[in-house]
Legacy VTK file of the C-alpha trace (Angstrom):
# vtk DataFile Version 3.0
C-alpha trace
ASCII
DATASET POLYDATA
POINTS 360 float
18.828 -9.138 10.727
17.079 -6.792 8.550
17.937 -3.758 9.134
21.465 -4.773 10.143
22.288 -5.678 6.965
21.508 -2.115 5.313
22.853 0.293 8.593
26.157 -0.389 9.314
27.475 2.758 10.499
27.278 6.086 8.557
29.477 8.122 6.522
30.160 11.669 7.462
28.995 14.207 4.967
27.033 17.732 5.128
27.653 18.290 8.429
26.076 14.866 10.370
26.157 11.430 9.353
24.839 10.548 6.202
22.198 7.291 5.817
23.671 5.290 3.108
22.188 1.552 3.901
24.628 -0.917 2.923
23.019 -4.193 2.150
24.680 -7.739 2.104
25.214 -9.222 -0.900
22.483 -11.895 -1.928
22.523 -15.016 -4.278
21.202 -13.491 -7.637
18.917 -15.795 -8.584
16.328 -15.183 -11.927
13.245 -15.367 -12.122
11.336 -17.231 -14.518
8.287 -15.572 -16.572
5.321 -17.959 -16.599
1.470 -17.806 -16.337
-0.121 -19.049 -12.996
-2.915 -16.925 -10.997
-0.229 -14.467 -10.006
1.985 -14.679 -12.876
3.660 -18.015 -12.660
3.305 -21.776 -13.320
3.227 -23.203 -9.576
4.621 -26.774 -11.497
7.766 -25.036 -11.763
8.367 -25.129 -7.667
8.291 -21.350 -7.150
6.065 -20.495 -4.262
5.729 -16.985 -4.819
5.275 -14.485 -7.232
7.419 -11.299 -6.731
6.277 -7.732 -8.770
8.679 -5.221 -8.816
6.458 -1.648 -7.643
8.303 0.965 -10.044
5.680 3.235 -9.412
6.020 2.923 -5.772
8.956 4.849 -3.860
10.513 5.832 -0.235
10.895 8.720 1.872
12.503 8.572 4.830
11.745 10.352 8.440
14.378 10.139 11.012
15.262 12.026 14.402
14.114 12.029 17.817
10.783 13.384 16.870
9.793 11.858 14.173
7.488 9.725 15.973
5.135 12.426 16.974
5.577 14.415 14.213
4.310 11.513 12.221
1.783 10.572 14.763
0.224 14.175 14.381
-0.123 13.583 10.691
-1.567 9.950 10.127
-4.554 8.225 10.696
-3.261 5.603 12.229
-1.045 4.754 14.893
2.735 3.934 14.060
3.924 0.144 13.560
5.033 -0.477 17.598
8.429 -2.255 17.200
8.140 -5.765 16.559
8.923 -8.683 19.833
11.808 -10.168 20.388
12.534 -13.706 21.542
15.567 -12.909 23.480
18.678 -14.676 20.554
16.287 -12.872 17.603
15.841 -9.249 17.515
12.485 -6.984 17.167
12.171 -7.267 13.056
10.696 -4.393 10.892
6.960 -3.267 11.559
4.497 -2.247 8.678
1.347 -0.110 9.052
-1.178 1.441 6.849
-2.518 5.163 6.735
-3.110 8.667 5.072
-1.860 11.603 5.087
-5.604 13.896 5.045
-5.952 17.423 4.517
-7.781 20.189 6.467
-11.367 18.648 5.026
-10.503 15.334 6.043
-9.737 13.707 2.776
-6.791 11.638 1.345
-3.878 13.426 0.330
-1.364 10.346 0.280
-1.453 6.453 1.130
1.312 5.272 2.732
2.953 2.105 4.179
4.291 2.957 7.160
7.402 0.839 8.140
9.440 1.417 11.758
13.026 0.229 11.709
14.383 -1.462 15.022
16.171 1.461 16.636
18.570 -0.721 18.028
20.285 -1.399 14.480
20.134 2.258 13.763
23.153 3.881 13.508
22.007 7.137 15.539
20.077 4.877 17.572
17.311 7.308 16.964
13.709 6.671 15.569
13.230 5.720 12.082
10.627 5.301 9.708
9.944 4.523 5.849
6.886 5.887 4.223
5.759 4.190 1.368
3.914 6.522 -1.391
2.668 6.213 -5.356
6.371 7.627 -6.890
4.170 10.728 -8.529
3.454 12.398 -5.402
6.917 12.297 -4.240
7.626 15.416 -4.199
4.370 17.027 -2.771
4.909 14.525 -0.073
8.344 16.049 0.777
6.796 19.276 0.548
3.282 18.725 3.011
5.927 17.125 6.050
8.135 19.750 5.688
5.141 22.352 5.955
4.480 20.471 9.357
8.215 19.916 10.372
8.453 23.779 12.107
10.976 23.168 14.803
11.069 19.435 14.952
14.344 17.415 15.167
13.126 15.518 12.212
15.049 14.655 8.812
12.720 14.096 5.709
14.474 12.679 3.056
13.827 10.552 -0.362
15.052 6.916 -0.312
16.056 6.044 -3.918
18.525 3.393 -3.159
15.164 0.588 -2.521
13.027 -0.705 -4.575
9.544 -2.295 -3.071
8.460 -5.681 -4.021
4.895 -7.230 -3.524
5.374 -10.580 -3.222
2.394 -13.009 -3.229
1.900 -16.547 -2.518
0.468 -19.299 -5.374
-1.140 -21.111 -2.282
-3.487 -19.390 -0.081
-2.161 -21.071 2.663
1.376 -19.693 2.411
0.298 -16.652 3.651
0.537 -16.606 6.951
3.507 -19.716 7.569
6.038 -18.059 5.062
9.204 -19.978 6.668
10.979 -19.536 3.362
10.225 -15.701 3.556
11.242 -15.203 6.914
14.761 -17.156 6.549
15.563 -14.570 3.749
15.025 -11.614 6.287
18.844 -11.282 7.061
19.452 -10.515 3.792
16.946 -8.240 2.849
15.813 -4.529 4.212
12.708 -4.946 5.506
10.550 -7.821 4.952
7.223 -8.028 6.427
3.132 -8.833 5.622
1.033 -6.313 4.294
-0.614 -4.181 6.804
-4.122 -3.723 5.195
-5.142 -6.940 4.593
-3.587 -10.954 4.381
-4.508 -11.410 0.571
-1.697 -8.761 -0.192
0.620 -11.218 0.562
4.260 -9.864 2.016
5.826 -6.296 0.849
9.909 -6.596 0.554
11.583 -3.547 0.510
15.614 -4.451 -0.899
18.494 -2.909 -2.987
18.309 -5.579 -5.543
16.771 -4.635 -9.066
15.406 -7.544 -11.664
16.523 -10.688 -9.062
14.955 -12.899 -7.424
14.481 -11.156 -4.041
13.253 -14.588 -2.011
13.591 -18.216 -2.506
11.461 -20.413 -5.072
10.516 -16.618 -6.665
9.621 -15.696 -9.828
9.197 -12.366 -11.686
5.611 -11.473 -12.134
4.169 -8.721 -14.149
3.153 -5.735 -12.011
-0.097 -5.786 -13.940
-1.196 -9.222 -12.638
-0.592 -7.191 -8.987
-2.499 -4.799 -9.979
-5.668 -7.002 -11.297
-4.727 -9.207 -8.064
-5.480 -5.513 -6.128
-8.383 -4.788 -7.947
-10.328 -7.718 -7.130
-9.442 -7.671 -3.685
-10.781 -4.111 -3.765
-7.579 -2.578 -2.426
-7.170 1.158 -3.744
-3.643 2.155 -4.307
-1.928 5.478 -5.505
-3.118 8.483 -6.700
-5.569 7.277 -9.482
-7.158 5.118 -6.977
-7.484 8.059 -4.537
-7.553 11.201 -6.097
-5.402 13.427 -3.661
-8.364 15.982 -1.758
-11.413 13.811 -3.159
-10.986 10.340 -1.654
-12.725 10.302 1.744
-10.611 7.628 3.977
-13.702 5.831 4.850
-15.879 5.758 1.654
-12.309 4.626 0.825
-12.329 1.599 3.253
-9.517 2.754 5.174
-10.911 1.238 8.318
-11.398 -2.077 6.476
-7.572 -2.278 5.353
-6.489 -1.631 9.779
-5.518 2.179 8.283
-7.209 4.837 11.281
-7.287 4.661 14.854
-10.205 6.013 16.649
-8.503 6.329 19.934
-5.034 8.098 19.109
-4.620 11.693 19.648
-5.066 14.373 17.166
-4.168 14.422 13.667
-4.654 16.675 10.531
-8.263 16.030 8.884
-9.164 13.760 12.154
-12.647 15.737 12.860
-14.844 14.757 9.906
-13.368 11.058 9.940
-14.172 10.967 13.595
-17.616 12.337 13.199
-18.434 9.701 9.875
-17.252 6.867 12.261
-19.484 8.154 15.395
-22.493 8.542 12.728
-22.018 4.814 11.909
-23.563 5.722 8.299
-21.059 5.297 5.275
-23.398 5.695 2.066
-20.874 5.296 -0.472
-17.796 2.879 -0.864
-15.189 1.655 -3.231
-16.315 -1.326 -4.555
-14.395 -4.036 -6.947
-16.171 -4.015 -10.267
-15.836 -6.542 -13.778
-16.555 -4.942 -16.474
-18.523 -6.844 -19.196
-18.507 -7.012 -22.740
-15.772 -5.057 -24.722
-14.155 -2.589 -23.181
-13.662 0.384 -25.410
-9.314 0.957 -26.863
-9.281 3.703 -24.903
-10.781 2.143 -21.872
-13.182 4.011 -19.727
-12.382 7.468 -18.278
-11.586 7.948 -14.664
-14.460 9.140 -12.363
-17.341 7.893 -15.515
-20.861 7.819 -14.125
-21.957 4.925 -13.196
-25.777 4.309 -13.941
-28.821 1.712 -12.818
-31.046 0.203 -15.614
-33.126 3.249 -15.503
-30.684 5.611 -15.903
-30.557 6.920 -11.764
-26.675 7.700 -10.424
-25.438 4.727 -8.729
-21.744 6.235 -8.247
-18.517 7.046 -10.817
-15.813 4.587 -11.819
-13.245 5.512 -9.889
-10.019 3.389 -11.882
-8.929 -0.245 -13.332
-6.908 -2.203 -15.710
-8.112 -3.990 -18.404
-11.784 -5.106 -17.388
-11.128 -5.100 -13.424
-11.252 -1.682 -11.228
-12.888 -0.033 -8.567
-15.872 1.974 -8.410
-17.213 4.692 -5.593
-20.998 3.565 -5.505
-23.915 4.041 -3.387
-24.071 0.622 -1.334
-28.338 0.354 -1.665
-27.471 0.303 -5.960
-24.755 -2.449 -6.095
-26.919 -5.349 -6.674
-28.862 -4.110 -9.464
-27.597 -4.340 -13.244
-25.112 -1.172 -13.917
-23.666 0.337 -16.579
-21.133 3.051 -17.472
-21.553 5.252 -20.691
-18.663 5.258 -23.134
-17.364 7.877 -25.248
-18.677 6.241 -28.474
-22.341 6.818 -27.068
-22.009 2.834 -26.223
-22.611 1.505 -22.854
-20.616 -1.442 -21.219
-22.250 -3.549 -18.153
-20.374 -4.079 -15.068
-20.839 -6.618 -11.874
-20.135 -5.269 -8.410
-18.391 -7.938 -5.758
-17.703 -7.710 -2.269
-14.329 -9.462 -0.844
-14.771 -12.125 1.469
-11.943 -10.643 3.412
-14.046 -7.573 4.702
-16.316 -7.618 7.645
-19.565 -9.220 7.323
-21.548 -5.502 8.351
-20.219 -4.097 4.751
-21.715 -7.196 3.331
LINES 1 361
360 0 1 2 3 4 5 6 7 8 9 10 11 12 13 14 15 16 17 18 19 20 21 22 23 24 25 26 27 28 29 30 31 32 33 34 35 36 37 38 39 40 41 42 43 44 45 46 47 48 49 50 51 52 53 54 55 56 57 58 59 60 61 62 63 64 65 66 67 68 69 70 71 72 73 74 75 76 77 78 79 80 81 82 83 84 85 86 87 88 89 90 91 92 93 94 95 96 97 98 99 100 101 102 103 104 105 106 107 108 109 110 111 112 113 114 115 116 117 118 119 120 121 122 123 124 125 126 127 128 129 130 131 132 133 134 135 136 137 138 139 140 141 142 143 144 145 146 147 148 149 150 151 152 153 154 155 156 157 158 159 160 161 162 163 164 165 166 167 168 169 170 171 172 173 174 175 176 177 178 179 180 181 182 183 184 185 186 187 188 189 190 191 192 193 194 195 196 197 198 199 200 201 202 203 204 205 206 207 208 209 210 211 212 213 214 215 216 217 218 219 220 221 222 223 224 225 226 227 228 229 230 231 232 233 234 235 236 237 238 239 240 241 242 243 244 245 246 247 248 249 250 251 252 253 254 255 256 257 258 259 260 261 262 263 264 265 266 267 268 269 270 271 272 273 274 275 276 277 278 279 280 281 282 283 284 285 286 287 288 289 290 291 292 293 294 295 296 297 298 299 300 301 302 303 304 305 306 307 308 309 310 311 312 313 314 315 316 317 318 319 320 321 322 323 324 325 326 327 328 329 330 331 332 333 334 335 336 337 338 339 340 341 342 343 344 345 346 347 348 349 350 351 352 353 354 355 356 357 358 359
């Protein structure tokens, strides 16, 4: 069971019980380098490739009002707790949502995952919140500005590590037996909430071994091109914390707001965009073409039409893949960002097959 195998009792310490998850130990296998579409050579019989998210990190919120509290804060609703079969208990649930500000625009992206309670050792509420490691701290700092009189605990989880984990086969998606035997042994183990091509996330104590079955290490940059053309922003150089609006952002496309819950921080002007039923601007996926300068191209460049008009800005990438905030009536025409050596590079514009057929 998966959180059974990290909450086995608490120690005393500071006054209550202290969280320190104790995992099982797990078969240490390695994983092999190799170059297939997500890293890996699928000859080999690995199944799945599994990226290590350094710059990914934990905080947890515990207590019997953490719920709310959280609630009152996200977009979205909170993961319900998962069904259970009668012998096998409710697993681990994962959501997706941001934290806005008073304006209505992105502070943080998180993955929200809900830990059964009945595994807890308090037997109280639990969540994780998944954030881009740089805004750690100022995450810590915005719930605790929020927390006034709450019984809620905010606290950093250091001892996991997250781990994308994506399939070599489309098909493996969804069945993922050989994920889903592993999920006594691991933390939390469970899809990813904003869309099926982002695979499984895998949150565990292990560090450089192979987390699953017929796994191999892939290099987080292959997740991150992976991300890029599936037009999936991530972190704070994908949304600029207070500039990102959720839904230019496709927040609504990645199952990350609810227009029925109750109230939360920034909730009027997302309401009101939804209502309106006009989004103008979105983050598309974008190729560049042609050589792309050593220094690559600068976060929030114009991006121009053939005549010269504003079409949008490039909003970040790796290598020649990235995502660009552009006016949805421009996207089909030939574009082109300025670079610093008075050069210009071309760029294509796609649109994932995975999003709804009115953003096509």
């Amino acid at each position: 069971m998966a959180a059974a195998a990290l909450l086995r009792g608490a120690a005393q310490g500071r006054g209550s019980r202290a969280w320190r998850w104790r995992l099982r130990a797990t078969p240490k296998r390695r994983l092999a380098h190799g170059s297939s579409r997500h890293g890996g050579d699928p000859a080999d019989g690995a199944a799945w490739a599994c990226f290590p998210l350094g710059e990914r990190t934990l905080v947890r919120v515990r207590g019997p009002d953490s719920a709310p509290f959280l609630l009152g804060l996200l977009t979205n609703e909170l993961p319900l707790p998962g069904p259970a079969d009668g012998a096998t208990p409710p697993p681990a649930r994962a959501g997706y949502a941001h934290f806005l500000n008073i304006q209505g625009r992105t502070l943080y992206d998180v993955i929200v995952y809900r830990l059964p309670e009945h595994e807890l050792a308090e037997q109280v509420p639990a969540f994780l919140l998944e954030c881009d490691s740089a805004v750690l701290g100022a995450l810590q700092t915005h719930l605790a500005l929020y927390r006034i009189r709450r019984k809620v605990v905010v606290e950093p989880c250091p001892e996991l590590r997250v781990w994308a984990l994506l399939p070599d086969r489309p098909e493996e998606v969804c069945g993922a037996a050989l994920l889903r035997e592993r999920t006594d042994r691991t933390s939390v183990l469970t899809p990813d909430p904003r869309t099926a091509r982002m695979g499984w996330r895998l949150l565990i104590r292990d560090e450089g071994l192979v987390p699953v079955p017929r796994g191999r290490l892939g290099d987080p940059r292959d997740y991150h091109r992976h991300r890029y053309q599936q037009g999936v922003p991530e972190g704070v150089r994908d949304l600029p914390p207070g500039v990102a609006l959720p839904l230019e952002s496709n927040l609504a496309f990645m199952n990350g707001v609810s227009f029925t819950k109750g109230c939360y921080i920034g909730q009027e002007l997302t309401a009101r965009t939804h209502h309106m039923g006009v989004i103008r601007k979105r983050l598309f996926p974008v190729q560049l073409l042609g050589p792309v300068p050593e220094d690559g191209i600068a976060l929030g460049a114009p991006v121009l039409t053939e005549s010269g008009q504003a079409a949008g800005k490039y909003r970040a990438g790796q290598g020649d893949v990235g995502l660009a905030l552009l006016r949805a009536e421009k996207i089909k025409g030939p574009l082109h960002i300025r670079t610093s050596n008075s050069g210009q590079v071309a760029l294509t514009v796609s649109v994932p097959d995975w999003w709804p057929t009115v953003a096509k």
